[in-house]
Each structure stands twice: as structure tokens, then as C-alpha cells.
LUMMIFI-817261 format. One record per residue (C-alpha): x, y, z. Coordinates in steps of 0.02 Angstrom, whole numbers, always signed. Layout:
BEGIN
rec c1 = X&c2 = Y&c3 = Z
...
REM end
This chain:
BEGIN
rec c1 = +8872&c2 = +7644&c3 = +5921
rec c1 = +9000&c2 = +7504&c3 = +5879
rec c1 = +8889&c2 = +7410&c3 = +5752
rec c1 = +8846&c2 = +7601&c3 = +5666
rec c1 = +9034&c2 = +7624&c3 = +5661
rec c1 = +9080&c2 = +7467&c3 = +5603
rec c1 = +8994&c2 = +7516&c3 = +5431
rec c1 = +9101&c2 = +7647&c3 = +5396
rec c1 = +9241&c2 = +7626&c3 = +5270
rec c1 = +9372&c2 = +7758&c3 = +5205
rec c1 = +9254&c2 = +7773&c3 = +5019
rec c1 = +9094&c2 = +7824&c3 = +5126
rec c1 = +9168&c2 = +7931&c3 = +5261
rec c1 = +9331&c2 = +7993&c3 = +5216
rec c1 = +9340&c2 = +8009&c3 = +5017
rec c1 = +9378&c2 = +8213&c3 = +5053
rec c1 = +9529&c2 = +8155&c3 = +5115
rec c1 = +9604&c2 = +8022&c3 = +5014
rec c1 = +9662&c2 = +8134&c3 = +4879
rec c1 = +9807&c2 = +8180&c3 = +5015
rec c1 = +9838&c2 = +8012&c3 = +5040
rec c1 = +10014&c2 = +7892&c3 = +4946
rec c1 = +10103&c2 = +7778&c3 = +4998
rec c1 = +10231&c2 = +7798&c3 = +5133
rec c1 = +10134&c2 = +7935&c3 = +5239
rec c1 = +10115&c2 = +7917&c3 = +5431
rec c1 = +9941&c2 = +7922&c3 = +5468
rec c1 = +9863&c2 = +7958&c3 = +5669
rec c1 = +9670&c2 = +7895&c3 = +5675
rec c1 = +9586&c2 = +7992&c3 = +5803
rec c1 = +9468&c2 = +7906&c3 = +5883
rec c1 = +9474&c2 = +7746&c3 = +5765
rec c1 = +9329&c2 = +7666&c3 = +5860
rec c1 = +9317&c2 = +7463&c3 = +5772
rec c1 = +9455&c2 = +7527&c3 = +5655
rec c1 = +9371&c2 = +7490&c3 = +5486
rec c1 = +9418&c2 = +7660&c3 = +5425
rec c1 = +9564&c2 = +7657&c3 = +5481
rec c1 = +9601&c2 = +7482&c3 = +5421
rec c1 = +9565&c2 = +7569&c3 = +5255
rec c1 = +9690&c2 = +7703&c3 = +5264
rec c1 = +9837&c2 = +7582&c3 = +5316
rec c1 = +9821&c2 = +7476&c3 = +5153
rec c1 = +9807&c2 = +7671&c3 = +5074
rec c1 = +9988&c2 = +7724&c3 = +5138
rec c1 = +10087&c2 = +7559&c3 = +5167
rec c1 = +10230&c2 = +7530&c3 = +5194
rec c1 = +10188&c2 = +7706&c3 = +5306
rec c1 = +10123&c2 = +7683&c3 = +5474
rec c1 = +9969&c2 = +7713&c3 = +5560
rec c1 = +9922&c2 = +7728&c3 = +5728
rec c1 = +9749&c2 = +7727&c3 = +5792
rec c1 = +9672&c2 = +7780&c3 = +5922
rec c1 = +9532&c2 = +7800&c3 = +6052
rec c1 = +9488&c2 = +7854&c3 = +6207
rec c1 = +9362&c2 = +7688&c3 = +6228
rec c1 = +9532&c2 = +7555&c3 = +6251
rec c1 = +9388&c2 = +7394&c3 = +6248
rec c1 = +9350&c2 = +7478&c3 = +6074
rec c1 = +9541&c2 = +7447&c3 = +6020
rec c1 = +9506&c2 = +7252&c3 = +6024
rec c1 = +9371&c2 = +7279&c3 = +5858
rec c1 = +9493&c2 = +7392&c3 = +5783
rec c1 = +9642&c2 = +7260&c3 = +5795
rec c1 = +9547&c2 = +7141&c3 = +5722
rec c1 = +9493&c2 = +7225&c3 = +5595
rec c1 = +9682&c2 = +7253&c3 = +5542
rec c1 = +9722&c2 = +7088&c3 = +5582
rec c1 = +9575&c2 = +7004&c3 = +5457
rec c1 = +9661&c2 = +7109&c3 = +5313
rec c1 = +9819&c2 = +7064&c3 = +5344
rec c1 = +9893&c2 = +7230&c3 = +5387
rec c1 = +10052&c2 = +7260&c3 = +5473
rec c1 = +10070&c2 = +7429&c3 = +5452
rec c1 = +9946&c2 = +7489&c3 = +5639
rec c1 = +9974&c2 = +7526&c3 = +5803
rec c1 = +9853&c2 = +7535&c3 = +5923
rec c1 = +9854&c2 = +7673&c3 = +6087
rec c1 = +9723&c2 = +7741&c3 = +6238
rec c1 = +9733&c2 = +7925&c3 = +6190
rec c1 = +9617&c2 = +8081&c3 = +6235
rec c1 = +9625&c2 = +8205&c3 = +6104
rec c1 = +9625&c2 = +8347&c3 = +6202
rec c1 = +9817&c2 = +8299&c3 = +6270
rec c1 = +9889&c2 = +8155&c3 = +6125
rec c1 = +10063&c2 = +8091&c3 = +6213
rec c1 = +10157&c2 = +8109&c3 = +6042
rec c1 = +10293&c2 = +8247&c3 = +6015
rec c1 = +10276&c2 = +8371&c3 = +5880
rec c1 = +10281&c2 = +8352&c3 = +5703
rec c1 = +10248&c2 = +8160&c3 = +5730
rec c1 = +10128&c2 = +8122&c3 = +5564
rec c1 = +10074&c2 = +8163&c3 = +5402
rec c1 = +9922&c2 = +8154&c3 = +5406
rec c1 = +9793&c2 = +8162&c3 = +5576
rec c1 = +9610&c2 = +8100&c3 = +5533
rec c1 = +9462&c2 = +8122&c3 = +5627
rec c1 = +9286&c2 = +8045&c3 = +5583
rec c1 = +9121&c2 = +8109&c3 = +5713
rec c1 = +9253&c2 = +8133&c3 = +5867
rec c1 = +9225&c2 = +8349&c3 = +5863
rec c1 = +9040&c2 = +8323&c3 = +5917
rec c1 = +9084&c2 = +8211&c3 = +6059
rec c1 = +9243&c2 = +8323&c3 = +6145
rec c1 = +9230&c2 = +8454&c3 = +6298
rec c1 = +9345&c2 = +8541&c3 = +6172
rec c1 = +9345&c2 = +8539&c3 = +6012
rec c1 = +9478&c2 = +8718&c3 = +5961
rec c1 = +9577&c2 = +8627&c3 = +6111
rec c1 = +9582&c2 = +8446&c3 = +6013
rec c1 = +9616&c2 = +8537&c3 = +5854
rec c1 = +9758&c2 = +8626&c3 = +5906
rec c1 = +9839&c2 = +8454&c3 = +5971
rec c1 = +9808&c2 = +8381&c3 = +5808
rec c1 = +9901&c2 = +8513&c3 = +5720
rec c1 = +10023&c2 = +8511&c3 = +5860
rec c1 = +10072&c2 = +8335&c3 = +5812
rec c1 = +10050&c2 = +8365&c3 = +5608
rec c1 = +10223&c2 = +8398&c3 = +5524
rec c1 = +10225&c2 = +8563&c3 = +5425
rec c1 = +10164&c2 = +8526&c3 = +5259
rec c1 = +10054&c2 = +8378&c3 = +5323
rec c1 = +9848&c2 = +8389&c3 = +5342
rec c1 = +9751&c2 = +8391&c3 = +5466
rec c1 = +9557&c2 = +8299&c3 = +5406
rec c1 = +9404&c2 = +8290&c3 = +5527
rec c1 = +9229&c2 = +8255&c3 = +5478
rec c1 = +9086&c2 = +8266&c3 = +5583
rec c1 = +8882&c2 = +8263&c3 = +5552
rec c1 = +8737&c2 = +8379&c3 = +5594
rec c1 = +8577&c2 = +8291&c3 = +5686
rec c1 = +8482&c2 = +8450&c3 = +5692
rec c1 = +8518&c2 = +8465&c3 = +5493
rec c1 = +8475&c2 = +8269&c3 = +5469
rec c1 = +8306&c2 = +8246&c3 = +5343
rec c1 = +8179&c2 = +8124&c3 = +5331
rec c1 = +8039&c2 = +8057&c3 = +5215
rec c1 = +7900&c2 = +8026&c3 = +5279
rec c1 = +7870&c2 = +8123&c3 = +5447
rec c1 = +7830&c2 = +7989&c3 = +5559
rec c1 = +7770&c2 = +8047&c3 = +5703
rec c1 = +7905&c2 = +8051&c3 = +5844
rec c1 = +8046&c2 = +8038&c3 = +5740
rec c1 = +8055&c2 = +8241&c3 = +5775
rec c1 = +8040&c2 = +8201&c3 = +5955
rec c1 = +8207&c2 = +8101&c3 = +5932
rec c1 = +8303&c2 = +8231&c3 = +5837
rec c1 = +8253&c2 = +8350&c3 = +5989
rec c1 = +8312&c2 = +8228&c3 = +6115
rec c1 = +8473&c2 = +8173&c3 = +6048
rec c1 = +8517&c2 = +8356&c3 = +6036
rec c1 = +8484&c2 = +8380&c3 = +6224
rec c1 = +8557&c2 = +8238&c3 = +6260
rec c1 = +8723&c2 = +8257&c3 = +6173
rec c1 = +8744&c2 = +8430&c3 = +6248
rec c1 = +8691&c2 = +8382&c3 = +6418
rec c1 = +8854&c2 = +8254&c3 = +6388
rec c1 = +8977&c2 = +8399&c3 = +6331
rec c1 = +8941&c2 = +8368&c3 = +6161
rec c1 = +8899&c2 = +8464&c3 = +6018
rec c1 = +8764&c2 = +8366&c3 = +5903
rec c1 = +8782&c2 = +8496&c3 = +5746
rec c1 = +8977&c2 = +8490&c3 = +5747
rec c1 = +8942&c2 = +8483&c3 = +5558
rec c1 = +8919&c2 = +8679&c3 = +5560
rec c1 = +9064&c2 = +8744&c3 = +5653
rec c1 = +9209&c2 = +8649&c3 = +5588
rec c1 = +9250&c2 = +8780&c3 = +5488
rec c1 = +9238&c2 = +8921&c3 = +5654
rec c1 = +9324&c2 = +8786&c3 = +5775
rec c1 = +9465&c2 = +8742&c3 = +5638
rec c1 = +9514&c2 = +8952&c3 = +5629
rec c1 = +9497&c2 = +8977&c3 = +5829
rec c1 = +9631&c2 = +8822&c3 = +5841
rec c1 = +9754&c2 = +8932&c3 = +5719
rec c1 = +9741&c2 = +8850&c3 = +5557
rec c1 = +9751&c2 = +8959&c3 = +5381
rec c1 = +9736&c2 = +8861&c3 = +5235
rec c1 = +9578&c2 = +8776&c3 = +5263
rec c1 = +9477&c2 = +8673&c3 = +5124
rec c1 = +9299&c2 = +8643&c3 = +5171
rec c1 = +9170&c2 = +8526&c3 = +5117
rec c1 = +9022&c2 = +8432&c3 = +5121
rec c1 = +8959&c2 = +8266&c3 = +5121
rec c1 = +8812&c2 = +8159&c3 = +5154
rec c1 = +8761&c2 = +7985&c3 = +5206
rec c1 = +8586&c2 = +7926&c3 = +5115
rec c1 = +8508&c2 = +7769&c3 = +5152
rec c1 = +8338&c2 = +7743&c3 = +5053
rec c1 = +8368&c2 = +7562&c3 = +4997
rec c1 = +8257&c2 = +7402&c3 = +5096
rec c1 = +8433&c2 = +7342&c3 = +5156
rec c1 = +8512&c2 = +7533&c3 = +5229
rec c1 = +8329&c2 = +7572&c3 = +5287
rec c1 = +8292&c2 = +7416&c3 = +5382
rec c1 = +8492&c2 = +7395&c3 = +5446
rec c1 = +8481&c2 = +7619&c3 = +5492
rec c1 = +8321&c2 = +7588&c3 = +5564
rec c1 = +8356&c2 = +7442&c3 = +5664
rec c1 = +8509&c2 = +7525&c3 = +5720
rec c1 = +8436&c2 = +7685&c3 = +5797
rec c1 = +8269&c2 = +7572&c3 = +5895
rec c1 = +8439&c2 = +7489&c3 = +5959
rec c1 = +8511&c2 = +7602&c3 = +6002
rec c1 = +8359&c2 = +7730&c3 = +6067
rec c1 = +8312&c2 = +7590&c3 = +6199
rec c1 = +8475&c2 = +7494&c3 = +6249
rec c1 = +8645&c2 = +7615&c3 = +6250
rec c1 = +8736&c2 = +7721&c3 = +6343
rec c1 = +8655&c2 = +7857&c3 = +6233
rec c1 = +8468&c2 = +7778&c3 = +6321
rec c1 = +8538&c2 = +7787&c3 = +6496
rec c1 = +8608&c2 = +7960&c3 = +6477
rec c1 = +8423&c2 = +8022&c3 = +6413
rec c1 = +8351&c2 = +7910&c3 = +6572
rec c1 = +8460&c2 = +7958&c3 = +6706
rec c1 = +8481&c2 = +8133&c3 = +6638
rec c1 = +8295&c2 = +8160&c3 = +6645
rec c1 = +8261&c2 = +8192&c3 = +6480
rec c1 = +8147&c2 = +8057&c3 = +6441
rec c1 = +8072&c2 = +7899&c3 = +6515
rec c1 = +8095&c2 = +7732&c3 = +6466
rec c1 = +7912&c2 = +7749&c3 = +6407
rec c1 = +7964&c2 = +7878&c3 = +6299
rec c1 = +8127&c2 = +7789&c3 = +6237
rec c1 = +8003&c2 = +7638&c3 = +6181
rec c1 = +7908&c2 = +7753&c3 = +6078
rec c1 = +8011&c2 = +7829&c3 = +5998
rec c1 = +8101&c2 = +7661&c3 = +5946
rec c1 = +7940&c2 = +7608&c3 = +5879
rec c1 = +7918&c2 = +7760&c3 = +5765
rec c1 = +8085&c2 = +7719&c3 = +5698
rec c1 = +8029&c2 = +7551&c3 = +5640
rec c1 = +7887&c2 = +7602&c3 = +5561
rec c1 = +7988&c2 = +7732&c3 = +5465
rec c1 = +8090&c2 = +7593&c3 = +5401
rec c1 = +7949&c2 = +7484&c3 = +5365
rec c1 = +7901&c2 = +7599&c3 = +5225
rec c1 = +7949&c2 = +7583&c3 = +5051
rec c1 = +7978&c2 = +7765&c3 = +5013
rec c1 = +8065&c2 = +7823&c3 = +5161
rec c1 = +8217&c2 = +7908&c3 = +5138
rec c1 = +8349&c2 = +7960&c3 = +5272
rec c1 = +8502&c2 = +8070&c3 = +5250
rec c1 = +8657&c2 = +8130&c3 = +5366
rec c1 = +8737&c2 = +8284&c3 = +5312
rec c1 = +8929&c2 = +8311&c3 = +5364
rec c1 = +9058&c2 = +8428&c3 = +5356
rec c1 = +9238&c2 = +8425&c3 = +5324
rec c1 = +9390&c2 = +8501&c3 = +5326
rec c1 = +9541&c2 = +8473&c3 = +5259
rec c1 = +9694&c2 = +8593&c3 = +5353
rec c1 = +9840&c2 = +8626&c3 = +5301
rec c1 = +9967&c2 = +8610&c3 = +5444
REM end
């Protein structure tokens, strides 16, 4: 999960929101994970402050030095669950989000506390993907079988895998009006994205907390877990496969 989110920059994960964005703003990073986005949107809105955070606080060790390699003085780093943030009201600017909706018990509930903490005026920005929505060329076999089992998996967890969908439904429930949504998508298709987002998920399929959840949750076997890590190398063996990650946004006016 770290090395996948440690790819992420502001340009390929955030560039709905960046319009919003000058110097001076006070950003919160919800769920910041190795902070490379958010590292991003401190250089964005110096001399403004950001805070990141994360529920994860061994994650918030990445994130600082990811800060710290640019040179940025402008972040603060905090344990936080997003369901209950310990700031007062009308704290920040902006509040970010990237792929925390479709991990919460509550996403309406976390939405509300981001707007809770977002001065009047300010935006609130979350961004989230959809696995059952994700694409793939060729069909390998077993590469369906891991679509289906992340999905159980996820949900089993308290998750929703195909947060991508209902940003737009959660962001209305948790009282917001003026709502601007969008799409966006991840593609890898080149030797280096297929071989690194390949790699990644026969990592991650066999050896992660993702793996043990699917093991101890009885969803699959480690038998299982092998083959379908397999299948995902051979996808990304092949010189015309093609992978892409569909997300939605939205950008809320507080």
C-alpha cells in the first residue's frame, strides 16, 4: 500500500483540486499516508500551513520525510480518525482527501467532519477510485477472480471498494450544496507503469494486510492468493496490456 501511495503526486491525483489552491491557504491532508501529495500541496500554498494526517501514525514517519527532503517548513504532522478530527470549526481552507472514503465505517459521517472543520467559503476535495469499474487489456485469466476478491474483501473490512460512484450521494447526505463533480483516471500501459503496477499488486495479493484479511477472512487460500499473483505477472509481461483506474471527485463548497 505504502510503495502504491508513494507514487502519487498532487499532478496525478489531485489536479481537480489545484485550481482552488494560492498561496497562503491552510490546507488539512486527510489521510496523507507517505505524504508525497501532500508534500505537493505545501510548496502549492506556502507560506500557508498544512497539516497532514493519518490514522496509520508509523505512516507519518514517510510523510515527514518526504517534507523534510523538499525542504518544506510549512507541515504538521497528527494521529487523526476522520470520523472525529480534534480541530475546532472553521480551522482550514481547504480539507483534501485522496482514496480515504472507500476505506471509512463512515463515509456521510467523515464528510460532515471535514466540512465541520472547513471555513465558510473554503472547499472541501476527496477523490476516491472504483475497482469494480477498473478495465483491463488482455483478460488474463484470474485477473477477474481478483477484482471479485478485493471487492469482498474490502467490504468484509468496512470498506466500500467502488467509493468512486457515490461521492456524489455521500457528499449530499453529509449536507453539502454546491458540489462540483468529476472524473479522473489513472492509465498505466507503458513497460515501466506495467511492470512497476504489476509488480505492485503480485506484492501486494500475496504479502499485505490486504492478503491476510482475504486468508483469515476466508475468502481465499494462500493457494489462491499465489495464483492470482501469477496472473498479474503475466498480464504485465505483455506488451499490449493496458490497465486503467477510474476515480471520482468532488470538489464542495463549504
Amino acid at each position: 500500500m505504502l510503495r502504491s501511495h508513494s507514487w502519487r503526486t498532487a499532478a496525478n491525483s489531485a489536479a481537480y483540486l489545484l485550481g482552488d489552491l494560492r498561496p497562503g491557504l491552510d490546507v488539512l491532508d486527510v489521510g496523507c499516508g507517505p505524504g508525497t501529495i501532500t508534500a505537493d500541496l505545501a510548496a502549492l500554498v506556502a507560506p500557508g500551513r498544512v497539516t497532514a494526517v493519518d490514522a496509520a501514525g508509523e505512516v507519518l514517519g514517510r510523510a515527514r520525510e518526504a517534507a523534510a527532503e523538499r525542504g518544506l517548513e510549512n507541515v504538521e504532522f497528527a494521529v487523526a480518525d476522520v470520523h472525529a478530527l480534534d480541530f475546532p470549526d472553521d480551522s482550514f481552507d481547504v480539507v483534501h482527501a485522496h482514496q480515504v472514503l472507500q476505506h471509512v465505517g463512515d463515509p456521510v459521517r467523515a464528510l460532515r467532519e471535514m466540512r465541520r472543520v472547513c471555513r465558510p467559503g473554503g472547499v472541501v476535495a476527496a477523490r476516491d477510485s472504483d475497482y469494480a469499474a477498473m478495465t483491463w487489456f488482455p483478460q488474463v485469466p484470474l485477473m477477474d477472480d481478483w477484482q471479485r476478491l478485493y471487492g469482498r474483501v474490502a467490504r468484509a473490512n468496512g470498506g466500500e471498494p467502488d467509493a468512486s460512484r457515490r461521492l456524489l450521494s455521500w457528499t449530499r447526505r453529509a449536507g453539502f450544496t454546491d458540489v462540483r463533480p468529476s472524473a479522473g483516471v489513472w492509465c498505466f500501459a507503458t513497460p515501466r507503469e506495467r511492470a512497476w503496477w504489476s509488480g505492485l499488486w503480485a506484492e501486494r495479493t500475496t504479502a499485505s494486510g490486504y492478503a491476510e484479511l482475504a486468508v483469515t477472512g476466508g475468502h481465499a487460500t494462500r493457494q489462491d492468493l499465489t495464483a492470482i499473483a501469477r496472473a498479474w505477472r503475466e498480464w504485465g509481461e505483455r506488451e499490449d496490456a493496458w490497465f486503467m483506474v477510474p476515480h471520482g471527485e468532488v470538489l464542495c463548497r463549504a
